[in-house]
C-alpha positions in Angstrom: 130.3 -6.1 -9.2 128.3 -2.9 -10.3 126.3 -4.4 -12.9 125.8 -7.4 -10.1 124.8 -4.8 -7.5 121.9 -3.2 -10.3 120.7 -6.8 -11.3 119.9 -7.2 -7.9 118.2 -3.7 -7.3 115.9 -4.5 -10.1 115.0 -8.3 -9.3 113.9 -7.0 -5.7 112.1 -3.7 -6.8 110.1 -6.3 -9.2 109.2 -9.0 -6.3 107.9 -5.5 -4.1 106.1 -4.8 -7.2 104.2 -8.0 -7.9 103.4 -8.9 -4.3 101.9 -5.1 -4.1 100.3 -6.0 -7.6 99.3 -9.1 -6.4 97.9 -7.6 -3.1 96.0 -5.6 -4.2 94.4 -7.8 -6.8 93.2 -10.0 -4.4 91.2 -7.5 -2.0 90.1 -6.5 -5.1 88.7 -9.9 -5.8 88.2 -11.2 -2.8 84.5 -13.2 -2.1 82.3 -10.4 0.0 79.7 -11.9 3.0 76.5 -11.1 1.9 74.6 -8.5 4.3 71.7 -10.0 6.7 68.6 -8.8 5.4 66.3 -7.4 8.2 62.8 -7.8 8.3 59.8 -5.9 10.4 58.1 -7.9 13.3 55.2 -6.8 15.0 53.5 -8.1 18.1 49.6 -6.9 19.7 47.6 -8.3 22.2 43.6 -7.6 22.5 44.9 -7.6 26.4 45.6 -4.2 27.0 48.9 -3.4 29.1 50.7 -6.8 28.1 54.6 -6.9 27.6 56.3 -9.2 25.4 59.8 -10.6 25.7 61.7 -12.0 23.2 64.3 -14.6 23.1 67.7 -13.8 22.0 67.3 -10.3 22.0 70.5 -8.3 23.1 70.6 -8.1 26.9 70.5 -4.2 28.3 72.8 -3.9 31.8 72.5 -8.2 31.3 68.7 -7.9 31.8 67.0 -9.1 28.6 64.4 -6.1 27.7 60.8 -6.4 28.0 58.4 -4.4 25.7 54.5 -3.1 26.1 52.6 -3.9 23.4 51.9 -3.2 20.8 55.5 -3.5 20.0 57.5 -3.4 16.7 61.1 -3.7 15.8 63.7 -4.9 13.0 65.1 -7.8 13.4 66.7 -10.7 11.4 64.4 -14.1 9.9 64.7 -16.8 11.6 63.3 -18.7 14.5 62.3 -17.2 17.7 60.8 -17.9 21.5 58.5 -15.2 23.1 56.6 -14.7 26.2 53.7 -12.7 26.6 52.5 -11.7 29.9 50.1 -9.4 32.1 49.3 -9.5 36.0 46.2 -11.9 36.3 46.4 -13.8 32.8 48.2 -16.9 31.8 51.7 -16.3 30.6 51.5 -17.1 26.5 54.8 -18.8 25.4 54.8 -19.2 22.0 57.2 -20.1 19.0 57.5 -17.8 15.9 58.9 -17.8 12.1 59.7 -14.6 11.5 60.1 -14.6 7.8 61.7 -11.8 5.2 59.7 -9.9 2.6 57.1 -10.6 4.6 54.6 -8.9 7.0 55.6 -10.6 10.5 52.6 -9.5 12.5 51.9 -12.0 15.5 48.7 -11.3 17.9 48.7 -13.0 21.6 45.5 -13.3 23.3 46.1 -14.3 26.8 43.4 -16.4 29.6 42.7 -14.8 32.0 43.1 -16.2 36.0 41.2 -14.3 38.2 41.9 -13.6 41.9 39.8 -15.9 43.9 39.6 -16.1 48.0 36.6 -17.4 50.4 34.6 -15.5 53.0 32.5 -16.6 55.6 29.4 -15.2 56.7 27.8 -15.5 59.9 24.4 -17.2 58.9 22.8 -20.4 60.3 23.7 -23.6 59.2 22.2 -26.1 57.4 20.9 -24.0 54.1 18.6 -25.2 51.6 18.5 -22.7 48.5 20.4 -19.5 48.0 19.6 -16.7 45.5 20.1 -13.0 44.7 17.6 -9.8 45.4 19.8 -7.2 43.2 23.0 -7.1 45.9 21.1 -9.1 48.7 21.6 -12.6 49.4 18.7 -14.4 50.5 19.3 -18.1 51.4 16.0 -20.7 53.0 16.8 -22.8 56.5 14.2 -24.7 58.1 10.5 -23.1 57.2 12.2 -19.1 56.9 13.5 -16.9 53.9 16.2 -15.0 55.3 18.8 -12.4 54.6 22.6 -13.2 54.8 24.4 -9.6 55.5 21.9 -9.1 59.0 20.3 -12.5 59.2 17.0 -10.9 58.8 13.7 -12.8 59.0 11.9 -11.9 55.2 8.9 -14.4 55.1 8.0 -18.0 56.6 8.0 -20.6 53.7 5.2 -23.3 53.4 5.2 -26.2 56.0 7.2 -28.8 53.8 7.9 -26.4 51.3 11.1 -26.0 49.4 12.3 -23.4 47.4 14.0 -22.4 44.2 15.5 -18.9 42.6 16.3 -18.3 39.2 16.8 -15.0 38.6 18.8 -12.2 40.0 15.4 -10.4 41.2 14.7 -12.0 44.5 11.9 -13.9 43.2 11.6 -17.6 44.2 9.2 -20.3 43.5 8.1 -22.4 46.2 7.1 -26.6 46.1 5.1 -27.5 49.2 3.5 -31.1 48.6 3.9 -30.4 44.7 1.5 -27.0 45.4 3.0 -24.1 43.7 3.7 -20.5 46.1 5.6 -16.7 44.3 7.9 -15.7 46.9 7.9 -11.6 45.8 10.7 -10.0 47.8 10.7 -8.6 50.7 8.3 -9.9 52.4 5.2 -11.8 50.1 4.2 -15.3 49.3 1.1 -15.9 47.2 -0.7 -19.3 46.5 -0.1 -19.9 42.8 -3.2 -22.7 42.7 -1.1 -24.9 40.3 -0.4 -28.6 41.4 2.9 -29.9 39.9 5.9 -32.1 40.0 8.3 -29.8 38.4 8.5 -26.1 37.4 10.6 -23.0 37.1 10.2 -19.3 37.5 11.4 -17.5 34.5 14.5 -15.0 35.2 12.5 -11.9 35.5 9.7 -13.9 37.5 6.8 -12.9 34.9 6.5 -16.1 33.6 6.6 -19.8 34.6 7.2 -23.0 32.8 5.2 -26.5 34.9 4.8 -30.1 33.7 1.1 -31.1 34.0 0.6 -34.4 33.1 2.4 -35.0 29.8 2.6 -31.6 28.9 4.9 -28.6 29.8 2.5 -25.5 30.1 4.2 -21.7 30.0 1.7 -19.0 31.4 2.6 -14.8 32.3 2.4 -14.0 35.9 -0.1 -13.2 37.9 -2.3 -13.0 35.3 -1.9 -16.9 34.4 -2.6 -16.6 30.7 -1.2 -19.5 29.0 1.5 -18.7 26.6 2.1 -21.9 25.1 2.4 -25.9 25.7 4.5 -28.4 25.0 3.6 -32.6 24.7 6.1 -35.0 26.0 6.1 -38.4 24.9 3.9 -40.8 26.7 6.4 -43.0 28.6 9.0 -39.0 29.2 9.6 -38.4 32.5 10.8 -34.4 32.9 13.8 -34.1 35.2 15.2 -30.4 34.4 13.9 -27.2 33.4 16.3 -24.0 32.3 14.9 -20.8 30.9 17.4 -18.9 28.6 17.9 -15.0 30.4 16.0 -13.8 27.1 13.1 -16.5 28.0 12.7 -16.8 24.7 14.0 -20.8 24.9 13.8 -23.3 27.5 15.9 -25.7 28.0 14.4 -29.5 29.2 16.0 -32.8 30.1 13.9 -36.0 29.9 14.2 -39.6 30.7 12.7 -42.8 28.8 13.9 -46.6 29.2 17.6 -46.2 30.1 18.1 -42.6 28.1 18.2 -38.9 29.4 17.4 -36.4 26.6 18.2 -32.6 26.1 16.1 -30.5 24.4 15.4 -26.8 23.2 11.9 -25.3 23.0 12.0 -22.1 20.8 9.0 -20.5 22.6 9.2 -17.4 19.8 9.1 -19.9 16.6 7.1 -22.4 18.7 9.5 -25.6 18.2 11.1 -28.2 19.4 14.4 -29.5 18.9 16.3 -32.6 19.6 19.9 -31.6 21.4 21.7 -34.1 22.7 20.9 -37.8 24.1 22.6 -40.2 26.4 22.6 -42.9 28.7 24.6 -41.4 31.3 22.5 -38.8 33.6 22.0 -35.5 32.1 22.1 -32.7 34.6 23.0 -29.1 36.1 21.3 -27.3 32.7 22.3 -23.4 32.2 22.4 -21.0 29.5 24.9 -18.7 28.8 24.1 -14.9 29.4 23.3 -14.2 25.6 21.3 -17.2 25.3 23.5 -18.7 22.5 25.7 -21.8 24.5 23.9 -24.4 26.6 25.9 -26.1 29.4 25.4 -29.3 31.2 27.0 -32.4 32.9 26.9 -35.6 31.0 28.3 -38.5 33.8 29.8 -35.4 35.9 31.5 -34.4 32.4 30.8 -31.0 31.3 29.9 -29.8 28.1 29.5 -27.0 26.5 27.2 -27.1 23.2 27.0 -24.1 20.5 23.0 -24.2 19.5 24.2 -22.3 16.5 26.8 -24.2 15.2 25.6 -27.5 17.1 29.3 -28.2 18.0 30.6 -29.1 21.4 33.4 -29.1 23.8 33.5 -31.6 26.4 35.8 -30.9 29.3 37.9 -33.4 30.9 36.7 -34.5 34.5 38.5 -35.5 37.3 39.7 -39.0 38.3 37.2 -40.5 40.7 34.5 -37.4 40.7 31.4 -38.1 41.9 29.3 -34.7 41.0 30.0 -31.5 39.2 28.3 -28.1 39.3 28.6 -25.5 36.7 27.6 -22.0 36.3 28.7 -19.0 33.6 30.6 -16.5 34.4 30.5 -14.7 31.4 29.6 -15.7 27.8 33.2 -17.3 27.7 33.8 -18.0 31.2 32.3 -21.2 33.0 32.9 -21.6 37.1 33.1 -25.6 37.1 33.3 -26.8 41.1 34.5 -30.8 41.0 33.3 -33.1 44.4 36.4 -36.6 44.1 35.4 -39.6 45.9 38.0 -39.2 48.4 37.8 -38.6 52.5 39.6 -35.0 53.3 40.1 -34.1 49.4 39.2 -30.3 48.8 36.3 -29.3 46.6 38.3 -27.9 43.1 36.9 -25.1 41.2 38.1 -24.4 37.6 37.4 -21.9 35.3 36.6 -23.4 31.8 37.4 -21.1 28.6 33.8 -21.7 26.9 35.6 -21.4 23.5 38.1 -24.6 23.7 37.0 -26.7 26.6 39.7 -25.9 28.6 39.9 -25.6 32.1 42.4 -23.9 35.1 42.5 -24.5 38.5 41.7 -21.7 41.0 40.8 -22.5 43.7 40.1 -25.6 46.5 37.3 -25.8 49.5 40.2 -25.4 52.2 38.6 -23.0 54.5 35.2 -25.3 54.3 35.6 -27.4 57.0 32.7 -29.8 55.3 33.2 -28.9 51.7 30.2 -27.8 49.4 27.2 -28.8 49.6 26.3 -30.0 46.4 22.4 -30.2 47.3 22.3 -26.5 47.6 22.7 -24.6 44.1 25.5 -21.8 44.3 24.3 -18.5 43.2 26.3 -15.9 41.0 26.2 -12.4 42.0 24.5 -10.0 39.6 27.8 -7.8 39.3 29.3 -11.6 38.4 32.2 -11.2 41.3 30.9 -13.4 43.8 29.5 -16.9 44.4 27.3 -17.9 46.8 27.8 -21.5 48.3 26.8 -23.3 51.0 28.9 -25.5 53.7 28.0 -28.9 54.3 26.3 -28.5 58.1 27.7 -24.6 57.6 27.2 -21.4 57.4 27.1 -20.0 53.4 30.1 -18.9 51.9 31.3 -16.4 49.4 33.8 -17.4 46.6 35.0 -14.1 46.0 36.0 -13.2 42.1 38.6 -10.3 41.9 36.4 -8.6 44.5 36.5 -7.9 48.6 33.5 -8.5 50.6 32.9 -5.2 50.8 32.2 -4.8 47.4 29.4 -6.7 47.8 28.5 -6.3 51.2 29.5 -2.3 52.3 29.2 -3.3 55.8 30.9 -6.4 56.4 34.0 -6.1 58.3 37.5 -6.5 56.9 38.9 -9.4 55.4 41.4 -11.2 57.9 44.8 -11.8 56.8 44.6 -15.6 55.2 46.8 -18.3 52.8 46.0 -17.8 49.4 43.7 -20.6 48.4 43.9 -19.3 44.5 46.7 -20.4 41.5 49.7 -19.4 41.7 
């Protein structure tokens, strides 16, 4: 029984002993998980003040965090979903590979959508040309130049005579039975003794571009020293005229047989190039401010042509539009106002990234009663914040751009309360 007893004392104390041994041994040798590897991610904007927020990060009081940029953190490979936003830009949703050993640096430009609202003014109806004198606006009804903030009588225009500004200076050229007057703020208008069919004023009003017969003549004013001509071909009837804001190029749009043609004079170099040709009506020619983009409507289509690169955009139109008007903003910003062929359908106005062709809604003609008057030119502001537009059988309007009307008018009363008419 003793020796019993001892045998099985030992046969235990050996069992403890192997399953400790064997223990032991296998936490020794047991398979480790391999550590996640964390990698640097890094996110700017050019837009200063935007936040980011990224998918999946850990929620803080079960709000997921949101981060100003420029903003950089650790963070495992793998796939992720961010959002970069800022008050008055497009919110930029975007898909990233962050990726180890690797320099994970992502920069988010956002487009911006500016704050856009009408005002009236209390003009007369029935306007025929608008343009700017510095921060006046001067608009034409019936046979009177007039100005918009008092309604003040400036000068009496030509029996007949219609008028046209192009620059920001006040100065205008008028057309009276194809005889050519200088409206020179406030108050002048001189006889230019030049009979013509079509002309422009240059920008700065020192210079002015006129078909005579088949040829485009450019002289200084006053002195009418003749700069330079230009020959169109026999059968070329001239339809538009655009001077660059350097007015160092003009821009010109023909027609011959069933084709409208657009081309560039280089007035410095003293050439002639071949832009663009088409059978569908060419129209509503600007430069941009530096001189380097040409816009115009092709069919009611805008497009946008680099004259450096000779590459263009062409931005998609509108079902059922019947006319188009375009004007830069700035050298990457296009105003685009759409007219549909529909009773009680709103005027749209776009803004069109110059860059990609893209366009986004911001506004519609609600408050018009009549809609824009497409006859009538609108006229950007010199401080670029407001546009001037006339009413169909209206009063002019002003399509205000992250601005009040008293920043462009000190003394016009407040704005009343309204529905937003901009994008959301």
């Amino acid at each position: 029984m003793i020796k019993m007893a001892k045998f099985l004392k030992r046969y235990w104390l050996l069992i403890f002993l192997g399953a400790v041994v064997s223990g032991l041994t296998f936490f020794a040798f047991k398979p480790k998980k391999p550590l996640v590897k964390i990698t640097t991610l890094t996110i700017t904007s050019p837009q200063e003040g935007a936040l980011v927020l990224i998918e999946n990060e850990p929620l803080i009081e079960g709000v997921p965090p949101i981060h100003s940029l420029p903003y950089t953190t650790q963070i495992e490979p793998g796939l992720y979903i961010i959002q970069v936003f800022k008050e008055g830009y497009q919110t930029e949703v975007r898909n990233i590979k962050v990726e180890k050993d690797k320099e994970n640096v992502f920069s988010i430009a956002l487009e911006r959508v500016p704050n856009v609202l009408f005002y009236r003014l209390l003009t007369e109806k029935n306007t025929t040309a608008l343009g700017w004198h510095n921060n006046s606006l001067l608009y034409a009804v019936r046979d009177q130049i007039k100005e918009a903030e008092e309604n003040r009588m400036m000068a009496f225009v030509p029996k007949g005579g219609t008028i046209t500004w192009d620059g920001n200076n006040g100065q205008a050229l008028i057309s009276a039975n194809q005889e050519l007057f200088h409206y020179i703020p406030p108050y002048k208008v001189e006889k230019l003794d030049i009979v013509s069919s079509q002309a422009i004023l240059s920008p700065s009003g020192n210079k002015l571009a006129y078909q005579s017969n088949q040829t485009i003549r450019f002289i200084t004013l006053p002195q009418k020293q003749t700069i330079t001509t230009l020959s169109l071909l026999a059968q070329e009837s001239l339809k538009e005229l655009a001077w660059s804001s350097q007015e160092n190029s003009l821009g010109f749009i023909t027609f011959q047989g069933q084709t409208y043609t657009l081309y560039l004079a280089n007035l410095t170099e003293q050439t002639v190039e071949k832009i663009f040709a088409n059978t569908l009506r060419l129209d509503n020619l600007a430069f941009s401010p530096n001189g380097k983009h040409l816009a115009f409507t092709a069919g009611n289509q805008l497009i946008i042509y680099n004259l450096s690169s000779h590459e263009e955009k062409r931005v998609t139109p509108e079902e059922n539009l019947i006319d188009a008007i375009n004007l830069w903003l700035n050298e990457s910003e296009i105003i685009l106002i759409e007219k549909i062929d529909q009773n009680r359908v709103f005027d749209k106005v776009w803004l069109v990234n110059s860059k990609n062709g893209e366009k986004t809604f911001l506004a519609i003609s609600a408050p018009m009663a009549n809609r824009v008057d497409f006859n009538v030119k609108p006229k950007l502001s010199p401080l670029r914040n407001a546009i001037a537009l006339a009413e169909n059988k209206g009063p002019i309007w002003l399509l205000l751009v992250d601005a009040q009307p008293q920043d462009i008018f000190p003394h016009l009363p407040q704005l009343p309360q309204q529905p937003p008419y901009s994008a959301p």
